[in-house]
C-alpha positions in Angstrom: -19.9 -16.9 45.1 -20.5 -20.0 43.1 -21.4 -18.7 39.0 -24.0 -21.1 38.5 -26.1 -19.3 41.1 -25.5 -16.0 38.9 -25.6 -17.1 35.5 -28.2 -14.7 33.8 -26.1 -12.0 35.6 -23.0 -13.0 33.9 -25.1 -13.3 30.4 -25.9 -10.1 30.9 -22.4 -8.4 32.1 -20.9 -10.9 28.6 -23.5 -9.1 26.8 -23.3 -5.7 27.8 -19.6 -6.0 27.1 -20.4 -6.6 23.9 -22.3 -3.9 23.0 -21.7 -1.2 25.7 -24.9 -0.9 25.6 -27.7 -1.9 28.1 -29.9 -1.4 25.1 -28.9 -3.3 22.5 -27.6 -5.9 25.7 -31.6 -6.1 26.6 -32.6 -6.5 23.0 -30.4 -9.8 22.5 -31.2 -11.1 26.0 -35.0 -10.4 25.3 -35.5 -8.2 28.8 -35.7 -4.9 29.9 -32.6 -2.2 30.0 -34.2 -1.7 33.8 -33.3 -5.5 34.1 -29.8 -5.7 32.9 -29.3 -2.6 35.1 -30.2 -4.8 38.0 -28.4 -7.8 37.6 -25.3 -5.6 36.6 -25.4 -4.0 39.9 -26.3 -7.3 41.9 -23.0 -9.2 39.9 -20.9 -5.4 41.4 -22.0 -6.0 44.9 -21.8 -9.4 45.1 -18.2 -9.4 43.1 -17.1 -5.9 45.4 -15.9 -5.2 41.5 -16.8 -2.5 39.4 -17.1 -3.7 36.3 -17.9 -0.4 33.7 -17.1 3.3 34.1 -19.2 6.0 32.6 -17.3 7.8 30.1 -18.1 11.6 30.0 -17.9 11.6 26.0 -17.3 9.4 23.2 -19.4 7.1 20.8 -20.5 5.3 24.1 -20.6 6.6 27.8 -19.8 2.9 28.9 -16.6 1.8 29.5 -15.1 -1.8 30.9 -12.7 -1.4 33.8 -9.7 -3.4 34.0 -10.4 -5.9 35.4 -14.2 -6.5 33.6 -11.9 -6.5 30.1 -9.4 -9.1 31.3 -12.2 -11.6 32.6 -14.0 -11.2 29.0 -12.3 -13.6 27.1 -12.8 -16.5 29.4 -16.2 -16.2 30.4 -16.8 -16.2 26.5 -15.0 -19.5 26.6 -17.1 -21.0 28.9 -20.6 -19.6 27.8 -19.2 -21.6 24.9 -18.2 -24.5 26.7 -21.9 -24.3 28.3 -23.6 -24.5 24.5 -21.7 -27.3 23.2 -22.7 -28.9 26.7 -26.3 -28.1 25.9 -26.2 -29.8 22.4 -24.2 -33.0 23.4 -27.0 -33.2 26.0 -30.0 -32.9 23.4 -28.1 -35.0 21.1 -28.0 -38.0 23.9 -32.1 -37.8 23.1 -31.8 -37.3 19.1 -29.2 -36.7 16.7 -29.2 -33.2 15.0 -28.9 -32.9 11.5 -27.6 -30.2 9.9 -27.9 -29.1 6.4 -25.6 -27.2 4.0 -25.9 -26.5 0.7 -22.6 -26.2 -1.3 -21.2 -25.4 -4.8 -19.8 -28.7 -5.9 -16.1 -27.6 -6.6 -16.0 -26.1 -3.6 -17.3 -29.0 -1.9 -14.9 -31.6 -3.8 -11.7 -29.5 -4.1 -12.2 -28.0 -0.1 -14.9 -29.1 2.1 -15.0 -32.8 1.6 -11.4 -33.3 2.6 -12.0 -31.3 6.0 -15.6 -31.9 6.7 -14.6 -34.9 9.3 -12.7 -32.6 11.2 -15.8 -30.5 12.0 -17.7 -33.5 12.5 -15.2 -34.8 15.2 -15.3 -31.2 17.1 -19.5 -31.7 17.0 -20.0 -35.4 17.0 -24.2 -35.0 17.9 -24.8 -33.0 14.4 -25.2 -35.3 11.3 -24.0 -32.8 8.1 -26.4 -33.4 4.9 -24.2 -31.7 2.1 -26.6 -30.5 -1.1 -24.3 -29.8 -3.5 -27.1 -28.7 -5.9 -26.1 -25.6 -8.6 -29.4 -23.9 -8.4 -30.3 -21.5 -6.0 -32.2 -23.3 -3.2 -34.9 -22.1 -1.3 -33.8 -22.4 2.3 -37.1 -22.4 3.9 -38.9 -24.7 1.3 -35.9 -27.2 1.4 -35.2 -27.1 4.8 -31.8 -25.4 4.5 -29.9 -24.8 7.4 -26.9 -22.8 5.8 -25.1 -22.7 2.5 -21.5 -21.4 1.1 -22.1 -19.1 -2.1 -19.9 -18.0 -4.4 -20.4 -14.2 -5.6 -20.7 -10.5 -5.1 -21.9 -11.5 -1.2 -26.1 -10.1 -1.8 -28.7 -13.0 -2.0 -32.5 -11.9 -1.4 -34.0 -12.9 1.7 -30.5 -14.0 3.0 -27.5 -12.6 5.5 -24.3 -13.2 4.2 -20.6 -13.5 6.1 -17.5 -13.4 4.2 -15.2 -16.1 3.7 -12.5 -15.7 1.2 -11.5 -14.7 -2.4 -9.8 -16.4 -4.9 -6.9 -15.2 -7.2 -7.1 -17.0 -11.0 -3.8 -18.1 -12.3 -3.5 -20.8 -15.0 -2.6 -24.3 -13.9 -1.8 -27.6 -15.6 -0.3 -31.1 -15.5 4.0 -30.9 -14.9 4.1 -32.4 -18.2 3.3 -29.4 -20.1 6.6 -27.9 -18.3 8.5 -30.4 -21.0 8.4 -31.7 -24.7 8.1 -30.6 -27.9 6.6 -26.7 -26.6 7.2 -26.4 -23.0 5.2 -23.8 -21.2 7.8 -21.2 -20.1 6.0 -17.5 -20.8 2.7 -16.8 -21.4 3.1 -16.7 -25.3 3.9 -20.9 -25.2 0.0 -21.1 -24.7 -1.1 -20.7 -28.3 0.8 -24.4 -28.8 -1.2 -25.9 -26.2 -5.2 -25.9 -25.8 -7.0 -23.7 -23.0 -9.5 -25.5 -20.7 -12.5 -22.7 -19.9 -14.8 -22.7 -17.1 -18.0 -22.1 -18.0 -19.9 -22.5 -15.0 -19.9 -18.5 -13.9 -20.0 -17.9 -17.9 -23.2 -15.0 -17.2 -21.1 -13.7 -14.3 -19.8 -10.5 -16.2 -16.9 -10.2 -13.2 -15.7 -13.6 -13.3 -12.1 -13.9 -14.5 -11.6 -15.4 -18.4 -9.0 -16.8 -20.4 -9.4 -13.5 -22.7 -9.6 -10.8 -19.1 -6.5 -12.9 -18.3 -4.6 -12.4 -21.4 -5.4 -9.0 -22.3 -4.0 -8.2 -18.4 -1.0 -10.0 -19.4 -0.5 -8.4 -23.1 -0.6 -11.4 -24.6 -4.5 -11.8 -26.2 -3.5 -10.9 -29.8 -0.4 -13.6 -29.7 -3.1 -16.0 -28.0 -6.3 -17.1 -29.0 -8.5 -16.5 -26.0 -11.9 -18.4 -27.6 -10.2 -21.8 -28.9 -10.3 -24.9 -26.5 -12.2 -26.7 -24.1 -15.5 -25.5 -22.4 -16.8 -27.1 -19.5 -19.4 -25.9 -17.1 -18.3 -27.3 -13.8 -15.3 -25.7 -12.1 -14.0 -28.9 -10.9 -13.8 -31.1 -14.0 -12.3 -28.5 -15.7 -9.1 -28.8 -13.1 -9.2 -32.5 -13.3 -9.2 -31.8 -17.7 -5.8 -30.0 -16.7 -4.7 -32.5 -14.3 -4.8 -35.8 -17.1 -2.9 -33.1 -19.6 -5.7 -31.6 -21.4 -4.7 -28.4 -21.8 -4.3 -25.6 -19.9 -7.1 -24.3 -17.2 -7.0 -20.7 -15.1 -7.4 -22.2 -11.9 -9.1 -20.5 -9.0 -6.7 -20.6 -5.7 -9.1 -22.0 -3.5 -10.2 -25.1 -5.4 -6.2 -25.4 -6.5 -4.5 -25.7 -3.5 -4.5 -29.4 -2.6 -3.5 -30.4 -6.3 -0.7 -27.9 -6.5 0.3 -28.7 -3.1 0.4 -32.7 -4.1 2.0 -31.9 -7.6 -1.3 -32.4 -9.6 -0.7 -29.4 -11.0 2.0 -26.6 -11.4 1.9 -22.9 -11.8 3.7 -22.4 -15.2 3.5 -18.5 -15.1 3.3 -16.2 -11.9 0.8 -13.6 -13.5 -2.3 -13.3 -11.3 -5.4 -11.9 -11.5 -7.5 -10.7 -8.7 -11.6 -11.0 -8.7 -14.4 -8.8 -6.6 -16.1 -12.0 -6.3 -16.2 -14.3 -3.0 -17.2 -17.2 -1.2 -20.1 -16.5 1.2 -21.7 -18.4 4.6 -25.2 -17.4 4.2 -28.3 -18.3 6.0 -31.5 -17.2 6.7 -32.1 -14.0 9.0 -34.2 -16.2 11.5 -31.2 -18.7 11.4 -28.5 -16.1 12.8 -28.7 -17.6 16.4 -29.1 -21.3 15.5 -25.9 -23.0 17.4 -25.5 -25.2 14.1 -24.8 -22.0 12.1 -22.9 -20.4 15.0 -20.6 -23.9 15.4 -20.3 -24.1 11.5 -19.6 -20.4 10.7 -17.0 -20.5 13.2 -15.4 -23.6 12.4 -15.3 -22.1 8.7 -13.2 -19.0 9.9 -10.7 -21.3 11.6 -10.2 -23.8 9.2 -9.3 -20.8 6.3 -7.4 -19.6 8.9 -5.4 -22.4 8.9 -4.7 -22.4 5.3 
C-alpha cells in the first residue's frame, strides 16, 4: 500500500492518537466519529495491523498498540514535512507575510539576533516585526501573532508560555575596580542605580527597592536615587557605557554578559511570576505561520 492513496486515513489514525478520542479526533478533522471509525478500520485491514485496543477502564477506553505508538512519531514528521511542502508551494505563487508584534527589548536584546535563522528554516514567509509598546488590536492591525510580557491573560487572546526571567543587577566590568569597587551589595550606595520604568504600574515586577529589601540591604541603600528610564533596553545599554548600576532581567542580559558587556557583581537573585507569552488570536490557533513560529520559539529557548 502506497500512503498517498490513504492519506485522510492516516490523518485520522495521527489524530485519533492524539486525542484517544474519535470524538474530539472528528471535531479537529471537521467529520463525523462514524467516519473516523471507517477509515480507522479500512487503514487495520488494509495494514493487517491493529492499531488501538479497548481498554476496560481508565480515563479513556482507547489504547495504542505497539506498534501504532512506535510509528507515531514519524508520521508526525512527515504530516510536517507535507505542510512545509504545501507553503513552499503557495509561496512559488506569492510570498507570505507574516506579522509579529514584539516588545522592543525583547526584540533588540533576543529576537533580532535569531530572527534569520527562522527565516532561513521558512524562506516563503516575509516576518513584519511591530515593535509597538501599546497593546495592538490584532484583528484591526492585521496581527498575526505577538510575544507579551506578563501574568500570561490578554482579553480576546490564547496565550502559550515561553519563559521567565530572574532580575539580578548588572553593570559595565569597570565598576568591579577604582575608587569603590562593587564587591557586596552594600558598595551600591557609592555608585548610581539605573531603574526600569517601563513595567513601573506592574505591581509584580521586580524593583531596585523589592531587590534590596530581599537582600537586607534597603536601609544601607537608597532604593529611589538614580536613573529612571522607561524602556528596558536603554536602561542595559545606561549600564553598559558605566552609568550606573541596572537590575537586569536574564533574558534580555544574556548576550551582553555572555560578550563581557556586562558582569554580574553580586549572585543574589530574585525570581518574578511574570513571563513572556506567544499569543494570538483564537481563530489564528491553526494558521501554519503561528504553528511554524510558535514552534521555532520553543526550540530556539531550548537551545539557550
Amino acid at each position: 500500500m502506497r500512503a498517498p492513496g490513504h492519506l485522510n486515513a492516516l490523518r485520522a489514525f495521527e489524530a485519533v492518537a492524539r486525542h484517544l478520542s474519535y470524538v474530539a479526533a472528528a471535531e479537529e478533522l471537521h467529520v463525523t466519529p462514524a467516519a473516523i471509525g471507517q477509515l480507522i478500520r479500512g487503514l487495520e485491514e488494509a495494514l493487517d495491523v491493529e492499531l488501538f485496543h479497548r481498554a476496560s477502564s481508565g480515563p479513556s477506553r482507547l489504547v495504542l498498540t505497539d506498534a501504532a505508538r512506535s510509528v507515531i512519531p514519524d508520521l508526525q514528521a512527515g504530516f510536517d514535512l507535507l505542510s512545509t511542502a504545501v507553503e513552499r508551494l503557495k509561496a512559488s505563487k506569492a510570498r507570505i507575510t507574516f506579522t509579529v508584534t514584539v516588545p522592543p527589548a525583547f526584540a533588540d536584546k533576543w529576537l533580532l539576533s535569531r530572527v534569520e535563522r527562522f527565516q532561513n528554516k521558512y524562506p516563503f514567509y516575509d516576518v513584519r516585526i511591530d515593535m509597538s509598546l501599546r497593546l495592538l488590536d490584532f484583528a484591526a492591525d492585521r496581527i498575526d501573532a505577538g510575544i507579551r510580557y506578563g501574568l500570561g491573560q490578554w482579553p480576546k487572546l490564547v496565550s502559550t508560555f515561553l519563559l521567565r526571567d530572574e532580575f539580578y543587577p548588572v553593570c559595565s566590568p569597570s565598576l568591579l575596580t577604582g575608587e569603590h569597587p562593587l564587591r557586596e551589595p552594600a558598595d551600591l550606595r557609592f555608585h548610581p542605580l539605573i531603574h526600569d520604568m517601563s513595567m513601573s504600574t506592574t505591581a509584580v515586577f521586580p524593583t531596585w527597592r523589592s531587590w534590596l529589601q530581599m537582600t537586607g540591604h534597603l536601609g544601607v541603600v537608597d532604593c529611589d536615587r538614580g536613573l529612571q528610564i522607561n524602556d528596558s533596553a536603554a536602561a542595559l545599554q545606561a549600564a553598559i557605557t558605566g552609568n550606573g548600576v541596572a537590575l537586569g532581567r536574564s533574558t534580555l542580559v544574556a548576550r551582553d554578559l555572555a560578550e563581557g558587556r556586562l558582569v554580574r557583581p553580586f549572585k543574589e537573585v530574585q525570581s518574578s511570576e511574570l513571563g513572556y507569552y506567544l499569543v494570538h488570536r483564537k481563530e489564528s490557533a491553526n494558521a501554519p505561520a503561528v504553528i511554524a513560529f510558535r514552534e521555532w520559539l520553543i526550540a530556539e529557548l531550548g537551545n539557550d
